[in-house]
N, C-alpha and C positions, 0 to 999 in steps of 0.2 A: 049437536051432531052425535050419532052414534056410531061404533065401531062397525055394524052391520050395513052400513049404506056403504056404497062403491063410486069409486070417480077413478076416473084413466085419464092417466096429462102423457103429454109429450113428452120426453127426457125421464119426467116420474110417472108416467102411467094418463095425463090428460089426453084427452080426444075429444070431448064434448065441447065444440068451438059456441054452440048455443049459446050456453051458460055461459060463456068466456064475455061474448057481446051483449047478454043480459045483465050480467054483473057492472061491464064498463060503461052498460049506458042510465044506470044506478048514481054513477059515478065513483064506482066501486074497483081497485087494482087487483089484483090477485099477486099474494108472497108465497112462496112455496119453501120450505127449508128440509134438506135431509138431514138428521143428526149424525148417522153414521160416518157422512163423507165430509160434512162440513158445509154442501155444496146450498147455494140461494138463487131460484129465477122466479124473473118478477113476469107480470103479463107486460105487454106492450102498453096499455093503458096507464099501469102503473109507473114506468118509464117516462111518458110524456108529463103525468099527472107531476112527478119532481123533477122534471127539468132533463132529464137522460135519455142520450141512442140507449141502445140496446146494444151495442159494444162498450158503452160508459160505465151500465147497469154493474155494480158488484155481485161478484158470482160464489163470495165466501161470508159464513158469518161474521169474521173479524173485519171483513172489508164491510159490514150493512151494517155491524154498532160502531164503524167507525165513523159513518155520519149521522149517528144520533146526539143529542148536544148531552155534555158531559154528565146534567145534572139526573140524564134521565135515564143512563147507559146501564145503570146497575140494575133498577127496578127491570126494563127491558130485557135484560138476560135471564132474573128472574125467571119470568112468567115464559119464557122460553124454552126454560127447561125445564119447568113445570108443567108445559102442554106437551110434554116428550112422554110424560110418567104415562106408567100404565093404568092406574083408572084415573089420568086428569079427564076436566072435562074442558069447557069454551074457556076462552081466557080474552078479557079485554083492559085494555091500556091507552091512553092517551098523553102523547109525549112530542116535542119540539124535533125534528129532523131535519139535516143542510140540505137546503134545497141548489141545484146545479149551478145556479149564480149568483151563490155563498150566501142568501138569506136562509132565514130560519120558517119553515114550516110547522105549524100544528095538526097534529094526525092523528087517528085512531086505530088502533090497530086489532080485530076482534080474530087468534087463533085458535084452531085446536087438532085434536090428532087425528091421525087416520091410517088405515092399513092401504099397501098397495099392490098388484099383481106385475107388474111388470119393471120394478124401479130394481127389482132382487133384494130389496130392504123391506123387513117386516114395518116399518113405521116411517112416516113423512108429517111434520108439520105445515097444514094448510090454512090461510086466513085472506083477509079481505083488510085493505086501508085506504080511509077516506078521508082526504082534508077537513077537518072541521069546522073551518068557514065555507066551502061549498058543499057537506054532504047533504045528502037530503035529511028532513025532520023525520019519514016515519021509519020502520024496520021492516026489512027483511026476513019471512020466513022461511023456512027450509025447503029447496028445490032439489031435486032427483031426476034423473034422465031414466029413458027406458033400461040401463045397466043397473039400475040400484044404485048409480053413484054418490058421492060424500055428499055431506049439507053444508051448506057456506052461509051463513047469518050477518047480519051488520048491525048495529044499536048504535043509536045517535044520542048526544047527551042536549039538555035541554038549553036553551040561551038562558035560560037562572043560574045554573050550574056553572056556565062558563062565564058568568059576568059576576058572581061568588065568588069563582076562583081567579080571576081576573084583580076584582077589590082587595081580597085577602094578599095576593102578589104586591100589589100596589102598596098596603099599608104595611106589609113586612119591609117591605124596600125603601120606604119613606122611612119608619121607625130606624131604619141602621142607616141613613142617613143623618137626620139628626143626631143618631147617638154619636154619630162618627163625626162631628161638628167639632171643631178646637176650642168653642167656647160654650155658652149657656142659651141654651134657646126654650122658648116661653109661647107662649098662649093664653090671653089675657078675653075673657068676657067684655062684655062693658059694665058689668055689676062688680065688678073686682075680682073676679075669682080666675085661679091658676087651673086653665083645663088639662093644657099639655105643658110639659117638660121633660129635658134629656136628663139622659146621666150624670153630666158635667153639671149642673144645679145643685144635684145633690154631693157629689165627690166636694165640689169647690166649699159650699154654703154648712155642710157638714150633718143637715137633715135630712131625715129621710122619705119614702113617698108618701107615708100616711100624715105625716108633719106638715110637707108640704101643701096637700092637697086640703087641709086646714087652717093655711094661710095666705094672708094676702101679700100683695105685690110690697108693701110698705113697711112690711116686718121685716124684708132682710136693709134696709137702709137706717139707720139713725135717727131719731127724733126730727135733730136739727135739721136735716135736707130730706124727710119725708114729703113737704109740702111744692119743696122743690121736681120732688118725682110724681108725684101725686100730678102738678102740672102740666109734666112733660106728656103723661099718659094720656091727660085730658085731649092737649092740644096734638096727641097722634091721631086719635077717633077724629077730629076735628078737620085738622090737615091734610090728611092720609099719612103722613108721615114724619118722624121727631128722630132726634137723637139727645146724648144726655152723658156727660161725662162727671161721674160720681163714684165714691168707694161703695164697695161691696161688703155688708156686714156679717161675717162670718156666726153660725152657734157658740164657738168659741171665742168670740170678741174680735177676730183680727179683721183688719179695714184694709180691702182690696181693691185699688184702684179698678176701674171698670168702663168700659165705654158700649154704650148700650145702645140701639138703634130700635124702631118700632114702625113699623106698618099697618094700615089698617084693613081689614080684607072681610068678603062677607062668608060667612060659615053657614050652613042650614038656615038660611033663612035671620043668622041673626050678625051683628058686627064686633067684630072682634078685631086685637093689636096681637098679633104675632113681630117676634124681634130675636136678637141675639145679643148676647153681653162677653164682652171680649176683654181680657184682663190684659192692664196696661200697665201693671205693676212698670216693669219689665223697661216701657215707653216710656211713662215719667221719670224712672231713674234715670234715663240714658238721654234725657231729654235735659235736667239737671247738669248731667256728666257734661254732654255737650255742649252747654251757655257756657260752661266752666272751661271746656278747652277752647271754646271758639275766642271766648276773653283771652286764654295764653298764645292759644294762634296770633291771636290780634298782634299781645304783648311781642311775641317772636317775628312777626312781620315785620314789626317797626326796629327791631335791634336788628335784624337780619338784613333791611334797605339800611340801615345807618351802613354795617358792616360789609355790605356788598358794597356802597359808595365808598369806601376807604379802601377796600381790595380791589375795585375797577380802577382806582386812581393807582395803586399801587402795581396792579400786573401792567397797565398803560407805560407807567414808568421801567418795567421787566422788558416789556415788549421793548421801546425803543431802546434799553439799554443792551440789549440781546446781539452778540455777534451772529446768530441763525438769523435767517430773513424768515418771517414770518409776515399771515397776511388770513386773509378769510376770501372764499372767493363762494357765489352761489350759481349756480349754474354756468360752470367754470368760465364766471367773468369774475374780474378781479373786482373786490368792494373796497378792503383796506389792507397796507401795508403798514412795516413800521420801517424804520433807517437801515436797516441791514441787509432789507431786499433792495433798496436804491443803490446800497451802495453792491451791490451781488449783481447786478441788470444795466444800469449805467443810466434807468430812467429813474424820475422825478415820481414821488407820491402823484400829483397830479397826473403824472401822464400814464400813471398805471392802474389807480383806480375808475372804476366802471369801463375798464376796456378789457376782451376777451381776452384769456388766456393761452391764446395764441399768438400773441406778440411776441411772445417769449420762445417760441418753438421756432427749429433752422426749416422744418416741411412739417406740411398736413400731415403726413404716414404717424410722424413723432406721436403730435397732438392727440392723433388719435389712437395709437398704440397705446398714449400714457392715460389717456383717461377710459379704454375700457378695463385696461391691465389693474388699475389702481381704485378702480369703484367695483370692478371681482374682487379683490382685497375686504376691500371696505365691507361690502355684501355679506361675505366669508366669515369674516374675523375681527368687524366692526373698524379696522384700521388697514392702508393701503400705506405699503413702502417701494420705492422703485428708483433707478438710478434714470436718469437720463439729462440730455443737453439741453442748454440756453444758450440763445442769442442774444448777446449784451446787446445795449444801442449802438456800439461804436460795429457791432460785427462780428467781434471774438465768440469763440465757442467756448462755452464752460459748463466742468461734468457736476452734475447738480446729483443729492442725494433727496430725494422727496419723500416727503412722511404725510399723508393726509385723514382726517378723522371727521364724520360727523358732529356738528354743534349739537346737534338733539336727534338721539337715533331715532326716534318717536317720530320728528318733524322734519323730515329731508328738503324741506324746502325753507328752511334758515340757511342751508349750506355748508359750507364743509371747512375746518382751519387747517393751514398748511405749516409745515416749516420746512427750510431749504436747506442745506448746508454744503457750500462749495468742495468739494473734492477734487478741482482737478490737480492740483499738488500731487493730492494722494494717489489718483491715477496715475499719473507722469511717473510717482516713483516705484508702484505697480507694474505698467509695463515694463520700467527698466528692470525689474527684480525677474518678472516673466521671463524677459530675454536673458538678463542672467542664469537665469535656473535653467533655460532652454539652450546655451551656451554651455554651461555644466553639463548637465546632462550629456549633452554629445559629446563632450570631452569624454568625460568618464567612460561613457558607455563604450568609446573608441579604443578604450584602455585594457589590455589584456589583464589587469591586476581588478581584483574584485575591491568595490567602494562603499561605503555604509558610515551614516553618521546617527549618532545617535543623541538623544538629549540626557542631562544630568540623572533624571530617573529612569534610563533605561529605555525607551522607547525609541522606535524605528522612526527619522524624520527622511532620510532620503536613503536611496538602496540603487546604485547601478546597474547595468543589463548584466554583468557578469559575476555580480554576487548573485541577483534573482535567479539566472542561469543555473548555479552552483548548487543553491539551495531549492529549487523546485519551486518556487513563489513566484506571484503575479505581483506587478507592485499593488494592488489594493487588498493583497493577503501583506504587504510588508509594512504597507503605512501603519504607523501609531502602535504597534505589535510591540512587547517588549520582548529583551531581546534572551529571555529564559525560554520564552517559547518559541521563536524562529529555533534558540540554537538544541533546544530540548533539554530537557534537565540532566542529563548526563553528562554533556558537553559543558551547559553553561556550569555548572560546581565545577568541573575541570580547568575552566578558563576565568572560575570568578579573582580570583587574587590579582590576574592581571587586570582585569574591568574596574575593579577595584582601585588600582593603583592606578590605570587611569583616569580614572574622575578624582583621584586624590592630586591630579596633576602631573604624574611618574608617564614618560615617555617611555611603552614598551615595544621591545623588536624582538622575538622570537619564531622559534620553528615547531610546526607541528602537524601529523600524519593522521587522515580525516578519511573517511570514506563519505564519497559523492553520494548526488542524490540516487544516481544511476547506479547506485551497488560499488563502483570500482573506487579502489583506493589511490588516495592523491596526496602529495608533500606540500604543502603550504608554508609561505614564507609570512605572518602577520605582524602587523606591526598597528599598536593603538596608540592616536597622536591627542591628546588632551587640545579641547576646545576653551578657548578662553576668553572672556569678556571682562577687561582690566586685571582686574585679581582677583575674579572669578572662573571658577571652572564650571564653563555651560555644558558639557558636553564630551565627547570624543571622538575623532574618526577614525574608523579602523581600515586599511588598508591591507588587502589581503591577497600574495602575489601565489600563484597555481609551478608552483618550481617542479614537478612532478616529470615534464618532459627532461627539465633542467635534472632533476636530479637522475635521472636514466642518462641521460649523455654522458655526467660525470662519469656514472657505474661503468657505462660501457667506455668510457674514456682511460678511465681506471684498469678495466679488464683489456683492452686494448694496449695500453701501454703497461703492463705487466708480460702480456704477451708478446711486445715487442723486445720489452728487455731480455725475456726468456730465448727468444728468438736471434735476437743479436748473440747473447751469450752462446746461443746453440752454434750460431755462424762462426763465432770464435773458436770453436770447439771444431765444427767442423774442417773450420781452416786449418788448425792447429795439429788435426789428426789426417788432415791430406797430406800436408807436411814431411809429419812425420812418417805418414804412410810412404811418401818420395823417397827421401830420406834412407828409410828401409828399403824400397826398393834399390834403391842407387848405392846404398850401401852391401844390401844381400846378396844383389844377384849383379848389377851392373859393375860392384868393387870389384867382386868376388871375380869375374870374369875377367875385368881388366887385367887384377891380378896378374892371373893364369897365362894373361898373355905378357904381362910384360914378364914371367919368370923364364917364359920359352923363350921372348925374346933377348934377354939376358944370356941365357946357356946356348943358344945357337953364338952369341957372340967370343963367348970366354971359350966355348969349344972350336979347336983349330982343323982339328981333324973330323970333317961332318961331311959324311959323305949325301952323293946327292938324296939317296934314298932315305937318310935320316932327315934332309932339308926339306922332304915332300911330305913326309909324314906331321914336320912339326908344321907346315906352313897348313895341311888340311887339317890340325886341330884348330891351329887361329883362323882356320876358316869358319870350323865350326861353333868358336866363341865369339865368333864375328855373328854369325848366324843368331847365336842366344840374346847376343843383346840387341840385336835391331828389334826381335821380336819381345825382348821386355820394354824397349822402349815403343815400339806399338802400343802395346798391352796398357801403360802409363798413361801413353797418351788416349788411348782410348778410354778409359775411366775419367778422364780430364772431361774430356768432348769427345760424343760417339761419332766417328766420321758415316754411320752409317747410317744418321740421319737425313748427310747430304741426300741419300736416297731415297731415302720418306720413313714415316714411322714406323711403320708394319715392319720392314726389315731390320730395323734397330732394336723391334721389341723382340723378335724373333734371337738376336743374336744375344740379347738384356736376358731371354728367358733361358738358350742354350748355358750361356755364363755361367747364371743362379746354378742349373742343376749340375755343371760339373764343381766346383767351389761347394757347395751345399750339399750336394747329395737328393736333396728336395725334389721330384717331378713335379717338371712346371708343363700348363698346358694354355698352346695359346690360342683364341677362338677369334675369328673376325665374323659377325652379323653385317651382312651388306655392304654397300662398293668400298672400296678400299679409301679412305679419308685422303684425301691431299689439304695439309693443312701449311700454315706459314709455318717460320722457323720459333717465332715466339711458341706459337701455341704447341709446336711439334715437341718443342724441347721442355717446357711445362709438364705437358702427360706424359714424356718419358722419366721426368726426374719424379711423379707420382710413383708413376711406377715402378720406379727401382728405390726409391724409398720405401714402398711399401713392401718388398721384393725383401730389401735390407731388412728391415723389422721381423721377416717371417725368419728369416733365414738368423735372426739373434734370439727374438724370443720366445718365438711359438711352439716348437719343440713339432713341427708337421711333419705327415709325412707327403702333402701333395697338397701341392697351390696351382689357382688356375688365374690368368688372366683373358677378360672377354670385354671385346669393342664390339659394341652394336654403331653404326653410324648411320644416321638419318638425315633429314635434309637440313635440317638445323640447328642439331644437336650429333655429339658424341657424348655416350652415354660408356663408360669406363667403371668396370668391375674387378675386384681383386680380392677372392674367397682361399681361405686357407681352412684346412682340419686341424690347426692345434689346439692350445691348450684355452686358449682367447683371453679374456680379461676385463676388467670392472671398467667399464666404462666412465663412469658416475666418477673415479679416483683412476684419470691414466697415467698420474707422476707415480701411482703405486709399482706399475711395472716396467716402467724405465723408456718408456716410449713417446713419452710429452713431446719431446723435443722433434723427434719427426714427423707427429701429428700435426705439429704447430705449423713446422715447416711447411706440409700440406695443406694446409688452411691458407698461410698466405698464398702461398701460388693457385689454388681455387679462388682465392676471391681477387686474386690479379687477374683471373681467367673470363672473372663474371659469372663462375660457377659456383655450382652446390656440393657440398660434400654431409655424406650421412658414412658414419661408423655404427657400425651392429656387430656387438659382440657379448659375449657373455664366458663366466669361467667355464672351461668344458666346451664348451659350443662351439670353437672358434671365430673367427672374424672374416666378415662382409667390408670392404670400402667402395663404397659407391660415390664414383664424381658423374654429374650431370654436365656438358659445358656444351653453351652455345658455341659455335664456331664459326669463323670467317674461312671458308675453302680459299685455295688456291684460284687464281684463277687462271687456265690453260692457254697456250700459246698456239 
């Protein structure tokens, strides 16, 4: 084909459908390959011709040598890209391709190149392929349509050609077969002569081919057993077929056992012994080796039955001596027992071998619970253990320990040995421990004191709800934990001496101050009680009691009765300084007055001559000393008990605030917030004696110059405020300014009240007292 002829395809430029159905009815496909794009279409004829739709067909070169067979894949790429070149010319190739339903196809394939007008690629490779067993025998000359288009050509090779290369296949393939033979294979004439031989003839024999091929069959065996092979060869021609077991005589003398085989077969026309010889070296020794161990076998059988009989009679003699009950059972029927299951069950060897293993179970559910639970076992881990009941003869129930095993894992139908071992003892003393521990436990855990025992080394064996509480722990974070790590390594070096001393036996009782798990700090009272086992020390308990609330009540017990003492003393004081305050009064003003009258009344006596105007005069002074003292004895009494409570508080505090600022000098200011309080007489006389205590304190220490007092009254509360502008004072230290004593005062009677009292003060700032008090009102008539 030359670059000057023209063809137009579809996709690359065809159109001439003529040529397309002259070619296919040739038996000819049409390949079309672009190189530029990669891209491959085949004609429709083509497709059927290997078994392919035309949606099957591959559409890329690496997809069309991907079903070429491997041997051929290289040559074919080739010649591929050699009818690409610019002056290639035709190009033909014959090679193997996978046909659609995985056979192998022989094909021919004749390319070459061509220019095309419509593909927009200057080059396309165009060919024709013809199976080789149907193309036709002659060729194809060059066809053209009225465009000038390409030439397509086809060359058939001749059946010489293919039954040449067909032979040549065959005897390469035969040659590496033989070679590739584990032994020696031969080709014998009937004139004696060696035609064929492999590699191994010569590797093994140590000659080479031209040595060979100038000797005969009898020169690699011995003198002595030439006549014997000579023989054997005769009677293969003869037989069809011999074998022959003889050494093999090496070039270098060594004698290789061999075992030799010969058949007789016709070659061109004449008859020949083809065979193979297979070194048995190998065989004989181990055939030697083996008469040798099958004698020691023998020997070990016979000491091994002697000693198996001595040990059958000897484990017979174990078995019935055996407190476990043992037995064999095969398809869980009982076969044999020894003494220890009779006496475990209450039946007789006879009544328990060959009867089902059910006799022994209280229900089915048992039976069968135990024997799938216990052959999963078995299956698993080659051995099933499992506890469960028996029913003696007489009735009784007993907790049985069951152990079961395979006789031969290989033969499951020898069946299986048992052994039993009564436990119910053990259970009985089980539960009782159970319920002991479950009795513990609720004690304990009942017990507001934290419980923990531990073992000799240290470790956690039991732990109460109110240690695990304490310490943040689950009990399966406390079991078996020692006890460095529950209590943390700062703690436990803190506390080992005593751990110490008690596992040495030392009974310890101490105190010590611990922060919870919760952050908040707690007083603990501990004490570790040595465990002991005769006159051994197993152990310790520690008992650990939460005194934390305990030690706050002290505190505040402490500060309460401090304050009471302070209090009483203060009551002493204050008793002591009414007293005196009377005292003074009855001696200052009340002597003082009496005096003055009895001195008038004296000199109106001793005077004879008083006229009446002198007796009017002296009787209006002791009228008016008469006057002074009824009004200091008001005055007393009124400090005593304010009779103007009888009227209600507002009035008395009214009179309580006038008092202060004539005595003081102080302006007092009194405020009422809402209805006026009608309170009882407890609580009336409470907030007044607040109040003039407080009253009293501004007016000793404050140095003010204006105090206010202010009632707010609500529906369920009086809320009582008492603000001053002096000098105020440290709260934080109020024994520093001399005022403890009527604070306290006020304390107690707020907290007889049910009230709250808050003081705000500071130096400079003066002082706030605020009483909050519920109140019970009056109730109206």
């Amino acid at each position: 084909m030359t670059a000057e002829t023209r063809i137009q395809f579809r996709d690359f430029g065809i159109t001439d459908r003529h040529l397309l159905a002259a070619l296919e009815g040739a038996g000819l496909g049409v390949w079309v390959h672009e190189p530029a794009s990669g891209r491959i279409l085949w004609s429709e004829y083509l497709c059927r011709l290997l078994g392919y739709s035309i949606a099957e067909a591959p559409i890329t070169l690496a997809a069309w040598i991907a079903l070429v067979h491997p041997a051929d894949q290289q040559a074919l790429e080739t010649m591929i890209a050699a009818a690409t070149a610019a002056d290639a010319g035709c190009a033909e190739l014959e090679f193997q391709i996978r046909h659609n339903s995985g056979s192998w196809s022989r094909v021919c394939l004749r390319l070459c190149k061509v220019e095309t007008e419509s593909s927009g690629n200057a080059l396309v490779a165009i060919g024709t392929i013809a199976r080789v067993d149907t193309r036709p025998a002659s060729s194809f000359g060059a066809h053209a349509d009225e465009a000038g288009g390409a030439v397509i050509a086809h060359t058939s090779n001749t059946e010489q050609m293919l039954v040449e290369q067909a032979l040549r296949s065959q005897l390469q393939l035969t040659s590496e077969i033989i070679d590739s033979a584990p032994g020696i294979f031969y080709l014998l004439d009937d004139a004696g002569h060696i035609l064929r031989w492999n590699k191994n003839l010569e590797t093994v024999t140590g000659y080479d081919g031209d040595a060979i091929s100038r000797m005969g069959p009898l020169a690699f065996f011995e003198p002595g057993i030439q006549p014997q092979v000579s023989k054997a060869i005769e009677e293969a021609f003869i037989k069809g077929e011999n074998f022959l077991d003889v050494p093999l005589l090496t070039r270098d003398g060594r004698r290789i056992p061999h075992y030799f085989t010969g058949r007789s077969i016709e070659l061109d026309g004449k008859l020949c012994v083809i065979g193979f010889g297979v070194d048995i070296a190998e065989q004989k020794q181990s055939a030697v080796e083996l008469e040798q161990h099958r004698n020691h076998l023998q020997n070990l059988v016979e000491e091994r039955t002697r000693l198996l009989q001595h040990s059958e009679a000897r484990m017979r003699s174990i078995l019935q001596a055996s407190p476990l009950a043992i037995g064999v059972v095969v398809e869980r029927q009982l076969r044999e027992v020894n003494e220890a299951m009779t006496s475990i069950t209450g039946y007789s060897a006879e009544e328990l071998n060959g009867k089902s293993a059910r006799l022994l179970y209280p229900s089915d559910a048992e039976f069968i619970r135990v024997g799938n639970e216990k052959y999963a076992q078995i299956r698993s881990s080659g051995r099933g253990v499992i506890e469960t009941v028996w029913r003696q003869k007489t009735g009784a129930l007993r907790h049985i320990l069951l152990a079961s095993a395979l006789i031969d894992p290989g033969n499951p139908a020898l069946g299986s040995s048992f052994t039993a071992f009564d436990i119910t003892e053990r259970k009985l003393v089980e539960q009782a421990l159970e319920a002991n521990e479950r009795f513990l436990r609720t004690f304990t855990d009942a017990l507001p004191s934290m419980v923990s025992h531990w073992d000799k080394n240290l470790h956690c064996c039991f732990a109460n709800r109110a240690y695990l509480e304490w310490f943040g722990k689950t009990p399966e974070q406390m079991q078996g934990k020692s006890i460095r790590e529950v209590l943390g390594e700062k703690l436990f070096l803190f506390q080992q001496p005593d751990i110490e001393a008690a596992i040495g036996g030392e009974h310890r009782r101490f105190e010590r101050t611990l922060k919870k798990h919760s952050g908040e700090i707690g007083h603990l009272l501990v004490e570790y009680i040595p465990e002991r086992a005769g006159q051994e020390i197993t152990g310790f308990y520690a008992v650990i009691t939460d005194v934390t609330m305990v030690k706050r009540a002290e505190a505040k017990l402490a500060d309460s009765q401090q304050a009471l003492r302070q209090l009483l003393i203060r009551q002493d004081q204050i008793r002591e300084n009414e007293r005196n305050h009377i005292a003074r009064e009855l001696h200052d003003e009340l002597g003082q007055l009496l005096t003055g009258m009895h001195f008038m009344v004296s000199a109106l006596q001793l005077t004879s001559n008083v006229t009446t105007g002198q007796t009017n005069q002296i009787a209006l002074e002791l009228e008016g000393y008469l006057d002074e003292t009824q009004a200091v004895l008001r005055r007393i009494t009124r400090d005593l008990h304010p009779a103007q409570l009888e009227h209600g508080l507002l009035p008395a505090l009214e009179v309580l605030a006038t008092d202060f600022n004539g005595r003081s000098g102080v302006a007092c200011r009194l405020t009422l917030i809402g209805p006026d309080p009608q309170l009882n007489g407890t609580y009336a006389t409470s907030i007044f004696r607040i109040v003039q205590e407080s009253l009293t304190n501004v007016a000793r220490h404050a140095h003010a110059r204006s105090a206010s007092v202010q009632i707010e009254s609500t529906a369920g509360y009086l809320n009582l405020k008492i603000t001053d502008d002096g000098q105020g004072f440290d709260w934080a230290s109020p024994g520093s300014n001399g005022q403890s004593f009527g604070l306290i005062g006020m304390q107690e009677r707020t907290a007889l009240l049910g009230a709250t009292l808050n003081i705000i003060s500071a130096p400079g700032k003066g002082t706030v007292i605020a009483v909050d008090i519920p109140i019970k009102r009056e109730t109206s008539t």
